[in-house]
C-alpha positions as a Markdown table, in Angstrom:
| # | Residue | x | y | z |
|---|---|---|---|---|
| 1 | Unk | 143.9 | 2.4 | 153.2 |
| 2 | Unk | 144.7 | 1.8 | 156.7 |
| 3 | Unk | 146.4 | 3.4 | 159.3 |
| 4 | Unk | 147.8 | 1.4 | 162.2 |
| 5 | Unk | 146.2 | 3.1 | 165.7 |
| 6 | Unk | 147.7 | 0.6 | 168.1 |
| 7 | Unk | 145.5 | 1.9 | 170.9 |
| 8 | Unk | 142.0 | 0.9 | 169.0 |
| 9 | Unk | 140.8 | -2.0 | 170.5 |
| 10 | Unk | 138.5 | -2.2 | 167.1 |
| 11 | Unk | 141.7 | -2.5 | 164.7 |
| 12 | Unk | 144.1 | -4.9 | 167.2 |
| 13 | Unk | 143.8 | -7.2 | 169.3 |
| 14 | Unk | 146.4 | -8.0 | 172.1 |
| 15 | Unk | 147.3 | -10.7 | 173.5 |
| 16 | Unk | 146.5 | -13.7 | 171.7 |
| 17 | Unk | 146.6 | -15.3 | 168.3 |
| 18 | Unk | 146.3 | -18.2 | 166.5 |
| 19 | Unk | 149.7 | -17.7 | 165.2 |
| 20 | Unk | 150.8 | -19.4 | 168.3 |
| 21 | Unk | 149.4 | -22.9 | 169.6 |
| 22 | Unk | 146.0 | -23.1 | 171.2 |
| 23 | Unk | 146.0 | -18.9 | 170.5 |
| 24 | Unk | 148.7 | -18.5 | 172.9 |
| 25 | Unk | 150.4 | -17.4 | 175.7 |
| 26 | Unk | 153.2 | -19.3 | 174.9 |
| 27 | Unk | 154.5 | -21.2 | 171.7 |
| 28 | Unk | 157.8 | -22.7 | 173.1 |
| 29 | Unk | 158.1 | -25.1 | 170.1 |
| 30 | Unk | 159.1 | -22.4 | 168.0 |
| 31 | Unk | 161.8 | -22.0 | 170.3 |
| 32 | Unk | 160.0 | -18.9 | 172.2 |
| 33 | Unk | 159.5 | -17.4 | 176.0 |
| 34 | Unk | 157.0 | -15.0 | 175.1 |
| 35 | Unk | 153.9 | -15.5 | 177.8 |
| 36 | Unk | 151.6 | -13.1 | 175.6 |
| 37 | Unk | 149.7 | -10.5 | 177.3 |
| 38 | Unk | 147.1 | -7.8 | 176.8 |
| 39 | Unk | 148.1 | -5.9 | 179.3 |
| 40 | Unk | 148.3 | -2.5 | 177.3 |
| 41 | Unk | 151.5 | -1.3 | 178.6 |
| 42 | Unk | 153.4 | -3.9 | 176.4 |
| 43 | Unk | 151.8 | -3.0 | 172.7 |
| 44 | Unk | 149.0 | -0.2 | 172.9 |
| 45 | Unk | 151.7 | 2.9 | 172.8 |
| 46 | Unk | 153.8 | 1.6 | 169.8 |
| 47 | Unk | 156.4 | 0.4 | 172.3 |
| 48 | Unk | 156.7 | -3.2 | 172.6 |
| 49 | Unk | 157.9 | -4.3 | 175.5 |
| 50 | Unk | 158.9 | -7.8 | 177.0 |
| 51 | Unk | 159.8 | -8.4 | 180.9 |
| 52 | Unk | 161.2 | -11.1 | 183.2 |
| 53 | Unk | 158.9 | -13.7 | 184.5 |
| 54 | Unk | 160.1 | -15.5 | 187.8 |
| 55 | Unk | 158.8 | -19.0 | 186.1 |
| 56 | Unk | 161.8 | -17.9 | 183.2 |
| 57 | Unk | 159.4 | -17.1 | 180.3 |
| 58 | Unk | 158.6 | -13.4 | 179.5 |
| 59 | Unk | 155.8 | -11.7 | 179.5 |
| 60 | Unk | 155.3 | -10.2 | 176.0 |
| 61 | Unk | 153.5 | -8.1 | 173.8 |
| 62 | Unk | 151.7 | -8.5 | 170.4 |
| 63 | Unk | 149.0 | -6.9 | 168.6 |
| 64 | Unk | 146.8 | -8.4 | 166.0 |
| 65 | Unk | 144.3 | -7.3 | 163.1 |
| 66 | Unk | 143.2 | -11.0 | 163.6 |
| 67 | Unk | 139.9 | -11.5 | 165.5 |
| 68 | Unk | 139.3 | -7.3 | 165.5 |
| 69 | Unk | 136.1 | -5.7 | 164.9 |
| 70 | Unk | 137.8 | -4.2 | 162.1 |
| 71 | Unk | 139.3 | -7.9 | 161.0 |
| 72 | Unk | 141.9 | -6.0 | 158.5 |
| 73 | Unk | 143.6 | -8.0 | 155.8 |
| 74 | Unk | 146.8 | -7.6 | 154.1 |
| 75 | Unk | 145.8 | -8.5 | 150.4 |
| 76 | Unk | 147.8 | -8.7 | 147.3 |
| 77 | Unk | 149.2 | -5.6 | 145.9 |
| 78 | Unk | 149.4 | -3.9 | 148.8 |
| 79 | Unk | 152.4 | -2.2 | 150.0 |
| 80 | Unk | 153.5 | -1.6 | 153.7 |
| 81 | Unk | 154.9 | 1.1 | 155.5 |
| 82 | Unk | 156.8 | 0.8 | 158.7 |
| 83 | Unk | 159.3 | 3.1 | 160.5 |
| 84 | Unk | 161.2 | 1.0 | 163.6 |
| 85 | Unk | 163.3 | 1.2 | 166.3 |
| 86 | Unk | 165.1 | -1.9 | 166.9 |
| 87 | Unk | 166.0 | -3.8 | 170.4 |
| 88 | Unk | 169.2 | -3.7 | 171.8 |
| 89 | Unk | 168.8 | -6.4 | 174.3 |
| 90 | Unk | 170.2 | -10.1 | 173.2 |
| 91 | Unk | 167.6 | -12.6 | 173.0 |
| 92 | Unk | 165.3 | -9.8 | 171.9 |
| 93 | Unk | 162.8 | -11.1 | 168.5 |
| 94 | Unk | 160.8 | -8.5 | 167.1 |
| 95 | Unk | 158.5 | -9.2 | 164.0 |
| 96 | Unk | 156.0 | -7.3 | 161.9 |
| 97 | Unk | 154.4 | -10.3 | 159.7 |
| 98 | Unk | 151.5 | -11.5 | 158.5 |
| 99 | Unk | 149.2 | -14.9 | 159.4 |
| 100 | Unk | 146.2 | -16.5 | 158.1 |
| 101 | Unk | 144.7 | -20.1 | 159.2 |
| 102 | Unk | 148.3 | -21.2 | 159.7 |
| 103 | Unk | 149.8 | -19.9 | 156.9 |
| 104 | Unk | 150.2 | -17.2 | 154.6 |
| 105 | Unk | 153.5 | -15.4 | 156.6 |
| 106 | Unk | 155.5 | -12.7 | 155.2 |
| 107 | Unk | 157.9 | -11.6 | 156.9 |
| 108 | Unk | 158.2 | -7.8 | 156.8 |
| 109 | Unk | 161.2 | -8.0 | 159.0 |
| 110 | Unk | 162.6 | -10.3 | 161.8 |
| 111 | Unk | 165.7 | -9.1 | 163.8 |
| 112 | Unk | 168.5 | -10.4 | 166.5 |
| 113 | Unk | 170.6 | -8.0 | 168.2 |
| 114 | Unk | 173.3 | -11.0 | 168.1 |
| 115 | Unk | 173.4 | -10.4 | 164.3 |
| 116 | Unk | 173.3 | -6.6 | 164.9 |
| 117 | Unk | 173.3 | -5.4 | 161.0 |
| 118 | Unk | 171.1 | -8.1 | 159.7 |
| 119 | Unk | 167.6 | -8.2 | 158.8 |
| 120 | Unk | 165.8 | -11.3 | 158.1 |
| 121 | Unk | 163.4 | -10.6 | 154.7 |
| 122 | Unk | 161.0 | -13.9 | 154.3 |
| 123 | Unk | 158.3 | -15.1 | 152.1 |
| 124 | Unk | 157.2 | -18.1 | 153.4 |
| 125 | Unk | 154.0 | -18.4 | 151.3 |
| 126 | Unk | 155.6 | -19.5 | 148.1 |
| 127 | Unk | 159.1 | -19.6 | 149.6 |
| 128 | Unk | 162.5 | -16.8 | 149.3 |
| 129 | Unk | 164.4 | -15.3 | 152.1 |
| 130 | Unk | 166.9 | -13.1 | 152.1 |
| 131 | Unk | 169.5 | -12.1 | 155.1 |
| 132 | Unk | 170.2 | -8.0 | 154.3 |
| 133 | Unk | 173.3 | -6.1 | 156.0 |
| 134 | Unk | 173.9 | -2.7 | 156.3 |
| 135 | Unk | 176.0 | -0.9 | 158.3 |
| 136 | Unk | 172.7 | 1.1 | 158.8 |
| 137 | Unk | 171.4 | -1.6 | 160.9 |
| 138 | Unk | 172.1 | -1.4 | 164.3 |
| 139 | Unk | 170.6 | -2.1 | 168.1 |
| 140 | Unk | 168.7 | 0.7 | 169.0 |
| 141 | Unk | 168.6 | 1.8 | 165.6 |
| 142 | Unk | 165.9 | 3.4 | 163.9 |
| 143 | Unk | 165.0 | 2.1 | 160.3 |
| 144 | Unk | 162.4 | 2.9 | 157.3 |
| 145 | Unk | 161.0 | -0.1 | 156.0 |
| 146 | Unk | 158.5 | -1.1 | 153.1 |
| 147 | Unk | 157.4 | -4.2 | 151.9 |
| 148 | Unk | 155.7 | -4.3 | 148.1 |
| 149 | Unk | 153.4 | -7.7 | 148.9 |
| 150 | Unk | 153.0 | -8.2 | 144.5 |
| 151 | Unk | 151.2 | -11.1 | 143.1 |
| 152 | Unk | 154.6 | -12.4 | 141.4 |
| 153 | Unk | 157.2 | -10.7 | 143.7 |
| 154 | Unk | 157.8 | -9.6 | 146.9 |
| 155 | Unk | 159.8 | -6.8 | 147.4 |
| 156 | Unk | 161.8 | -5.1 | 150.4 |
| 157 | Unk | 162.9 | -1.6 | 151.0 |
| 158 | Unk | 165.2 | -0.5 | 153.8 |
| 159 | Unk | 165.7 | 3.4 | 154.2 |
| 160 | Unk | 164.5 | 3.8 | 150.7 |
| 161 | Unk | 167.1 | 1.4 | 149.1 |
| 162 | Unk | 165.4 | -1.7 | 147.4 |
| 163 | Unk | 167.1 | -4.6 | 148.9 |
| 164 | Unk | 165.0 | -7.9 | 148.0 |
| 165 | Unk | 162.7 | -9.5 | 145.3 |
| 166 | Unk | 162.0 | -12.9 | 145.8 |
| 167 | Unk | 160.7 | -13.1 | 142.6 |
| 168 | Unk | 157.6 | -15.4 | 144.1 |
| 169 | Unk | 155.0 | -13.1 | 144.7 |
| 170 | Unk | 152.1 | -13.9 | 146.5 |
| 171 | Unk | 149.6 | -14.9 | 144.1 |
| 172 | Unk | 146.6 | -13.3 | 143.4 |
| 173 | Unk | 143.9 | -14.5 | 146.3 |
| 174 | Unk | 146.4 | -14.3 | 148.8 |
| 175 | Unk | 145.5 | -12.4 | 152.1 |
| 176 | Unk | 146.2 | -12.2 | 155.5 |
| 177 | Unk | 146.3 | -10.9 | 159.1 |
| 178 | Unk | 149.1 | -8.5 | 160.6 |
| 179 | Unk | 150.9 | -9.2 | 163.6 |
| 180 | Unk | 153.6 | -6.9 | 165.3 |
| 181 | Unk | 155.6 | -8.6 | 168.3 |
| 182 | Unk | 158.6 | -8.9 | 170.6 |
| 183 | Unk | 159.1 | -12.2 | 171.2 |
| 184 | Unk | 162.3 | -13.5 | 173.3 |
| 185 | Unk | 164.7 | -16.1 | 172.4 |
| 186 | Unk | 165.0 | -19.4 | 174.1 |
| 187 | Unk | 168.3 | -20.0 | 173.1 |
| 188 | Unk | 168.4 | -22.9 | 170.2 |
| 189 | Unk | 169.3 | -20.7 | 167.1 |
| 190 | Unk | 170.2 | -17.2 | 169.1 |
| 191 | Unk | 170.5 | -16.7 | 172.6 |
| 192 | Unk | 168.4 | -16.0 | 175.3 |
| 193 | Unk | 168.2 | -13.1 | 177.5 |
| 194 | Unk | 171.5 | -12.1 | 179.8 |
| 195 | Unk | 170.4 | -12.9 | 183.2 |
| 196 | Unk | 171.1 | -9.3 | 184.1 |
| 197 | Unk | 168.4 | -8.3 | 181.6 |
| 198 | Unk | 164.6 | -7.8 | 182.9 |
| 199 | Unk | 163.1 | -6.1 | 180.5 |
| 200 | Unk | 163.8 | -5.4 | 176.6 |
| 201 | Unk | 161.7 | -3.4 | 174.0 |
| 202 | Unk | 161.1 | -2.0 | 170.4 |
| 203 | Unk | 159.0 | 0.6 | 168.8 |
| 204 | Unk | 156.5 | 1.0 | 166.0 |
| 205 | Unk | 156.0 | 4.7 | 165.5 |
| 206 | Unk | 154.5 | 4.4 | 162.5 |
| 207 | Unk | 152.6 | 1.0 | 160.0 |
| 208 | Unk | 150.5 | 1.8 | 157.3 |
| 209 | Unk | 148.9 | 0.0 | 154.3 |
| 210 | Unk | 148.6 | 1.3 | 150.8 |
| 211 | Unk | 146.0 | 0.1 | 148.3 |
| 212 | Unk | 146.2 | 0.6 | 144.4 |
């Protein structure tokens, strides 16, 4: 059903989204120092990148479905497809999730190298969450993910192990945008950056959607 091209300026938009206050840059009260951009160096090739700003925020990337010529909608019974290569750089927050009219986030995954074998798994539509270990999950590791977004349960694979049902589901009408990012960490609930560190990054090489 859909096949993520991140260079198509008709399927993504960078840059911005109502996800974050006013549309963005920034959205500090979520504990972030992304300062979104479009430039397409930090999304359009899969790679996701995040740099250094001198003000101390980062300059980020993030692509959307939201606000796209194509406007593409996660809907009920659709299953997603992702294969990732994950940060290695503490303070590093990558996401591929899902948004609509502030509300309607799944989480397909959300990861911090200072928890290096942890996933975060979270339905935050009806509510369920689940933290997932495995030794398989590592900084600068690459993993195969799929989400099952079911009317009455949401379920999570990792390298084709089912690892999740929150037995919540998300309802029959539900729908939403996609969003993939790298945010950064300001510190509160996992730490920012090493001041060493300039520049961090993690890879989408491949997102698609499946419609029954």
């Amino acid at each position: 059903m859909f096949t993520a091209d991140f260079t198509s300026t008709s399927q993504w938009v960078a840059g911005r989204t109502w996800a974050y206050p006013g549309g963005g840059p920034t959205n500090l009260g979520d504990n972030k120092l992304d300062h979104l951009v479009a430039d397409p160096g930090y999304s359009r090739s899969g790679v996701f990148r995040a740099t250094r700003r001198p003000d101390g925020k980062w300059d980020a990337g993030l692509l959307t479905t939201e606000g796209s010529d194509e406007g593409f909608m996660v809907r009920a019974g659709d299953t997603l497809e992702a294969r990732v290569r994950l940060p290695e750089e503490m303070g590093a927050w990558p996401a591929i999730w899902t948004w609509l009219d502030g509300d309607q986030e799944i989480d397909a995954f959300e990861y911090h190298p200072d928890n290096p074998d942890l996933l975060e798994l979270s339905n935050r539509v009806r509510g369920g969450q689940s933290y997932y270990r495995d030794p398989a999950i590592a900084p600068g590791g690459w993993l195969d993910l799929k989400v099952e977004f079911g009317v009455r349960s949401v379920v999570w694979w990792v390298n084709g192990t089912r690892v999740y049902a929150d037995r919540r589901g998300v309802g029959r009408r539900w729908q939403a945008y996609l969003i993939v990012n790298l945010s950064v960490c300001a510190g509160r609930y996992h730490p920012r950056p090493d001041p060493s560190v300039s520049e961090m990054s993690f890879e989408v090489a491949r997102l698609l959607i499946h419609r029954p």
